[in-house]
N, C-alpha and C positions, 0 to 999 in steps of 0.2 A: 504494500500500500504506500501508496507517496500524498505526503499533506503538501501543498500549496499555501502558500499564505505572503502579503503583500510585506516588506520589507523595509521600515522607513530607513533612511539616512541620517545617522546623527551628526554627520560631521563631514566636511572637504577640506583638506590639505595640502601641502606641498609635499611634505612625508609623512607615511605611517610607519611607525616601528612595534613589532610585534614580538613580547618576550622582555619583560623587565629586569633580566640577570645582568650578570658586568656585562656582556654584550650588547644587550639592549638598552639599560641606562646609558649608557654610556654613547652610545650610536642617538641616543636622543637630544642628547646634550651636544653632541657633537655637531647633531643635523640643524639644534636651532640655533646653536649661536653662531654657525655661519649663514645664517636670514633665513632658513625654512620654518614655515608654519610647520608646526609637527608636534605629533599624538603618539601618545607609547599605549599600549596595550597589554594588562595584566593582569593572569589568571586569579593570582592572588589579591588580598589586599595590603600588600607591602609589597617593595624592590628589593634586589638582592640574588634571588634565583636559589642558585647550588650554596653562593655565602650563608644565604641568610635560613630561605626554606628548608634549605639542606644539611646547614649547620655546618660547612666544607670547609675546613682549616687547615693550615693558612694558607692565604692569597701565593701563588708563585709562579715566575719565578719574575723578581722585577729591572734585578740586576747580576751581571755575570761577568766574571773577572776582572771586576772593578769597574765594570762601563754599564751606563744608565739602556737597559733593553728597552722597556717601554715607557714613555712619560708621553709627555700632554696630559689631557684633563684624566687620566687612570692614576697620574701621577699627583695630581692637584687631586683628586679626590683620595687617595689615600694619606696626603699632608694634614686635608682636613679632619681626616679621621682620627688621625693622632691627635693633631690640636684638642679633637673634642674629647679624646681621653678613652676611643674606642681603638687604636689599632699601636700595633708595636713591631716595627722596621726591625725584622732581626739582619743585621750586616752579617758580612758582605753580601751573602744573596738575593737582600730586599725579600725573603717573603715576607709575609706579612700575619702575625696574627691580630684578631680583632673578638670584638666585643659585639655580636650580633646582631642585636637592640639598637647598638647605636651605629651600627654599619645601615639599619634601615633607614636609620633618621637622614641623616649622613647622605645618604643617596635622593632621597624624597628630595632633600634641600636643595641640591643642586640642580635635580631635574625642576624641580618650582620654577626655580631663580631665572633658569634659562626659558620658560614661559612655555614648556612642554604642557600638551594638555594630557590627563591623564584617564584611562579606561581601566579601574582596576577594578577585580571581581568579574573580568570579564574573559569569557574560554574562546579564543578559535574554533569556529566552525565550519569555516570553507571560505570559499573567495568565487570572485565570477571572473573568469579568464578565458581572452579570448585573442587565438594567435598569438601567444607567448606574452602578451600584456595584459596585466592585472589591473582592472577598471574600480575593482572594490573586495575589502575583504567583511566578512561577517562573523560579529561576536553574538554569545549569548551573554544575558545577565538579567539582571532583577526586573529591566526595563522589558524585556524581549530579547527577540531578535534585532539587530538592527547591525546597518550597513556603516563602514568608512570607507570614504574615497579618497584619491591621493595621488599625484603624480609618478611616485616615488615609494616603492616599499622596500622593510626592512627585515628579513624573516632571521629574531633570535631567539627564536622558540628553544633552541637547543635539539631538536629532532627532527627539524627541516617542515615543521607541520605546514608552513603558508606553501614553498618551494612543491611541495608532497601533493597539496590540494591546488594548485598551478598546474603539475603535472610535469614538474622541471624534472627528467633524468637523475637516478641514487646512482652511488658507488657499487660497486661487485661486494660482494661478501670474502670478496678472496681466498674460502675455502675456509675460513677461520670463521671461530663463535667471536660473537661478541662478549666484551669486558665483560667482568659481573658487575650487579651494582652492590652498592653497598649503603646500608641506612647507619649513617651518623648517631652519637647523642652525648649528654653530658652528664659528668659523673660529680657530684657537690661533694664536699666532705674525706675529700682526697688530702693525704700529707703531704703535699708537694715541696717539702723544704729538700727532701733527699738528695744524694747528688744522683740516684739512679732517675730520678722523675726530673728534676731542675735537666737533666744531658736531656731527656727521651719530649720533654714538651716547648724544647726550644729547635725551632730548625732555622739554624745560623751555619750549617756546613757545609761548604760544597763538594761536591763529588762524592758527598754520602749519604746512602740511604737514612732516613731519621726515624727508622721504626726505633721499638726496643727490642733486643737482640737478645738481653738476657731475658724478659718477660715472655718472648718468641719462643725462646729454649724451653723456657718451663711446658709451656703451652702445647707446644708439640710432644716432648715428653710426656706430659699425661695426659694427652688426648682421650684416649682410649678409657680411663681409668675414671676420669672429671668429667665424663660425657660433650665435648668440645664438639661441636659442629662446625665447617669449611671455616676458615676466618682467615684473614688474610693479616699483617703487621705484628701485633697492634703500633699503630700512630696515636701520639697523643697530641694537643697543642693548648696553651695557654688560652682563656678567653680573659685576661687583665684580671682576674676578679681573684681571689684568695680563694685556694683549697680548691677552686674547678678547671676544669679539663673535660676540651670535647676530646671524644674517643672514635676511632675509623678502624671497626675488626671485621662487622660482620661483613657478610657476601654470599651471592646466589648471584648462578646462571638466569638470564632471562630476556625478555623484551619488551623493554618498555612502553615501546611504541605499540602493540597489543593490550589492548584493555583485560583482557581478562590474566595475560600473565602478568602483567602488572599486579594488578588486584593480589594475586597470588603470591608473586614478591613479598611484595609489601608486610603481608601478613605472615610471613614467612619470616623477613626481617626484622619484625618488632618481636618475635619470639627469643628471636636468635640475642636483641637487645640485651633482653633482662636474663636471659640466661649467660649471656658474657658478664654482665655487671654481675650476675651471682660467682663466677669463677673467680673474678676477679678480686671481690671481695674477700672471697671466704680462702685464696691461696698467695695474696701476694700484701707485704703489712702497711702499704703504703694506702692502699682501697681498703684497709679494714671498717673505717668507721663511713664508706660511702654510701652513696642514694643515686638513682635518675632520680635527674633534676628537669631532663627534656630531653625529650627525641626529636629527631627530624620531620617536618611537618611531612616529608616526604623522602624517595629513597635518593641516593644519590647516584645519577645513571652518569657513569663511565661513555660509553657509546652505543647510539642510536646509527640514525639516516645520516649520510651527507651527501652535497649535489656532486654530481658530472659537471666539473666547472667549465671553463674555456681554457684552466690548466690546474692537473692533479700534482699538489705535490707530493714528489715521492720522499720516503726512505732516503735514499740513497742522494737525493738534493740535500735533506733537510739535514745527515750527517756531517754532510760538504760543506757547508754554511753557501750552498750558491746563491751567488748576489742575482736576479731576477733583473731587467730594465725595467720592470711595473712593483719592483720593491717597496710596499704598504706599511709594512706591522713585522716583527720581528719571535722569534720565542726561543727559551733558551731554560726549560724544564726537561728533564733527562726523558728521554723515548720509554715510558713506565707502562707494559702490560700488562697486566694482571692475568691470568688464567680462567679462566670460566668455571674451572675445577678443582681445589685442590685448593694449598697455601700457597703456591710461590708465585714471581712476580719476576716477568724478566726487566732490568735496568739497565741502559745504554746513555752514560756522561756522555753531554758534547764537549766540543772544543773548545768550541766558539759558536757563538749564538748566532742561530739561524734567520731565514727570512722567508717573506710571506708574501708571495706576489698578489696584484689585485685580480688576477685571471683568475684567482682562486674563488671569488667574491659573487662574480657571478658565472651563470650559464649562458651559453649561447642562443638567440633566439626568441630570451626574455629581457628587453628592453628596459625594463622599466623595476625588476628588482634583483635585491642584493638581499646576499646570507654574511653573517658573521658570528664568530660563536663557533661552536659546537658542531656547526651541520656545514663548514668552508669543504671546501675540494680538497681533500686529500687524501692519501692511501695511508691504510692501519698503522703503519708504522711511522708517519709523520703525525700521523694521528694524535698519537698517543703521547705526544708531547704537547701539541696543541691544543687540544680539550680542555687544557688548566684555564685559572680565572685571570691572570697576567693578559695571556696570549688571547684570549676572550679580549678582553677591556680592549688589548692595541687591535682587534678587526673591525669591532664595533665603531672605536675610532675614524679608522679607514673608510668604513660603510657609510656612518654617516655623513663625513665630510663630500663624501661622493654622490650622494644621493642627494643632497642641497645642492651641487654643481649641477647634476641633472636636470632635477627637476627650475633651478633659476634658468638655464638656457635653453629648457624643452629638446633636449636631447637622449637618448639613451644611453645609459650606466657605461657602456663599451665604446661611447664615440670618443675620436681618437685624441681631442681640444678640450674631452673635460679630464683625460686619464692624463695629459700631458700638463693641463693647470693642476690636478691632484698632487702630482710627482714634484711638483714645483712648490708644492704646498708643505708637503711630506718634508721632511731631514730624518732619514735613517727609519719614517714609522710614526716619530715621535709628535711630529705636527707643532713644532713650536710656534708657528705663526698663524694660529687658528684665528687670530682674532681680524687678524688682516686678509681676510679673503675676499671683500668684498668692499677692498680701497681700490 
């Protein structure tokens, strides 16, 4: 049975950006303070995405071997977060841990300031697309249904959902599962003075993994014995606040982007939660006197969908640090797969920190939108370094600044005057001159 029904308009734009994580705030901020009217779109009602909804700690990677990989406003927006007392720069690496609560705030304020208009509580549900241009996309929410139009879209869903419902070309599977995901939470009442908890909730090292290794040991060793289910780390990481620590162990095989494995995740994961917090408690004396304090409003998906871009980056680019002539956004977080099965996790250090061309950004044939995030062109193994929330923030960057260039000269995302003012715009990614774009 198919329902029909008449579809108001809420709104017309210069850009829509869909997906409120560091890709999407950030691509929103990006789009209107170089002159685009522009609308962010979120399922939630808060911004943040994997940071916040997810509880994903810490931010990485932002710098690598002493040289700034991502700034612009990912950079100003993590300045500000410290100022407000929610995030802490561990050097050299630049990630980042923060304070969740006030990583939303934090984010809200900037997308305000820059005169974003905002649709939160509100879920993607398709788009009208026609000949690889997207005329309008459709949310649900409290209101209805209802329509946004736009010169210019931004798809950082994080699983290609606008790109998907467009009908843009996915990536191969390349014979391989997907990551698992994994649901986050926090543990209160933890003795963090130790020096085994102060080494395992600080990640300031480079070239090393920052699980805990002795807690690792344990965990494996009595797997069998403690009833331990698949777990991957454990990672821990500071959220500023005395005695807490968010926690990254559990994991399951799955797919997000299916609703019903999802569902089963999920519920899969919040088990696996309070049964790690019980292990953890009752074997190691540092969590003796702990609690959930929160879990993740949702799990943390590793990877989904990405497009067929107009250039896939490989592997074998992305270890190379190859400079691209459409060099956008930069990432420089070790190649981390996780297994879909099992505890381990394969890690490959770079050298030297990679680069992200804008061919990645979009697909051929669709004029009028861009991906950033999560769902950019690339094969699994460049993948898996790009997924982080760092390399997130520099695409979104990129996307937006490009998607205001479009849609002010009524051109499409690939013509050759707005990628050649972009590059002109761009330094290294970084975009220092965002404010001058439109002298």
């Amino acid at each position: 049975m198919v329902f029909n029904r008449d579809v108001p308009v809420a709104g017309s734009y210069d850009v829509v950006v869909c997906g409120g994580g560091p890709a999407g705030f950030i691509a929103a901020i990006a789009a209107a303070r170089s002159g685009a009217r522009t609308a962010l779109v979120e399922q939630y009602g808060f911004l943040g995405g994997m940071a916040t909804a997810g509880i994903v700690a810490p931010l990485s990677v932002f710098t690598y071997n002493g040289e700034k990989v991502i700034g612009g406003i990912p950079w100003e927006f993590i300045e500000r977060l410290q100022e407000m007392g929610g995030g802490l720069i561990e050097k050299p690496l630049g990630n980042v841990a923060f304070e969740p609560e006030l990583y939303k705030l934090c984010c809200q304020r900037m997308v305000l300031e820059a005169g974003v208009d905002l649709y939160m509580h509100s879920y993607l549900c398709g788009c009208s697309c026609r000949d690889g241009h997207v005329d309008a996309i459709f949310i649900d929410n409290k209101n209805g249904t209802e329509a946004l139009e736009a010169k210019v879209f931004i798809d950082c869903t994080g699983d290609a959902d606008l790109a998907w419902h467009a009908g843009v070309p996915m990536q191969p599977d390349e014979g391989r599962p997907l990551q698992p995901m994994s649901t986050y939470f926090v543990l209160s009442g933890v003795d963090t003075s130790t020096p085994r908890m102060q080494q395992a909730m600080h990640h300031n090292r480079q070239g090393v993994n920052c699980h805990c290794e002795e807690i690792r040991d344990e965990l494996l060793a009595h797997r069998e014995e403690w009833g331990i289910p698949e777990f991957g780390g454990p990672w821990f990481c500071t959220t500023l606040q005395p005695g807490v620590v968010t926690v990254n162990m559990t994991r399951t095989a799955g797919n997000a982007t299916d609703n019903r494995d999802f569902t089963r995740a999920e519920c899969e994961l919040r088990e696996q939660v309070f049964r790690m917090a019980a292990v953890l408690r009752d074997h190691f004396p540092e969590f003796r006197d702990s609690y959930v304090s929160a879990v993740a409003v949702q799990a943390g998906v590793r990877e989904t969908r990405r497009i067929l871009g107009a250039h896939t980056i490989t592997g074998e680019e992305y270890v190379s640090a190859f400079r691209y002539p459409d060099s956008v956004s930069r990432g420089a977080h070790p190649i981390d797969i996780h297994v879909a099965h099992g505890a381990s996790q394969n890690v490959t250090f770079l050298k030297t920190p990679a680069f992200v061309p804008y061919r990645a950004l979009y697909a051929p044939g669709f004029g009028n939108l861009l991906v950033a995030g999560r769902c950019i062109s690339a094969d699994k193994t460049a993948f898996a370094s790009l997924r982080v929330q760092a390399s997130c923030m520099g695409t979104g960057q990129a996307a937006g600044v490009a998607a205001a260039l479009a849609a002010s000269a009524g051109v499409p995302v690939f013509h050759k005057d707005l990628i050649s003012k972009l590059l002109q715009i761009s330094s290294g990614g970084n975009f220092p001159h965002l404010e001058s774009i439109n002298d």
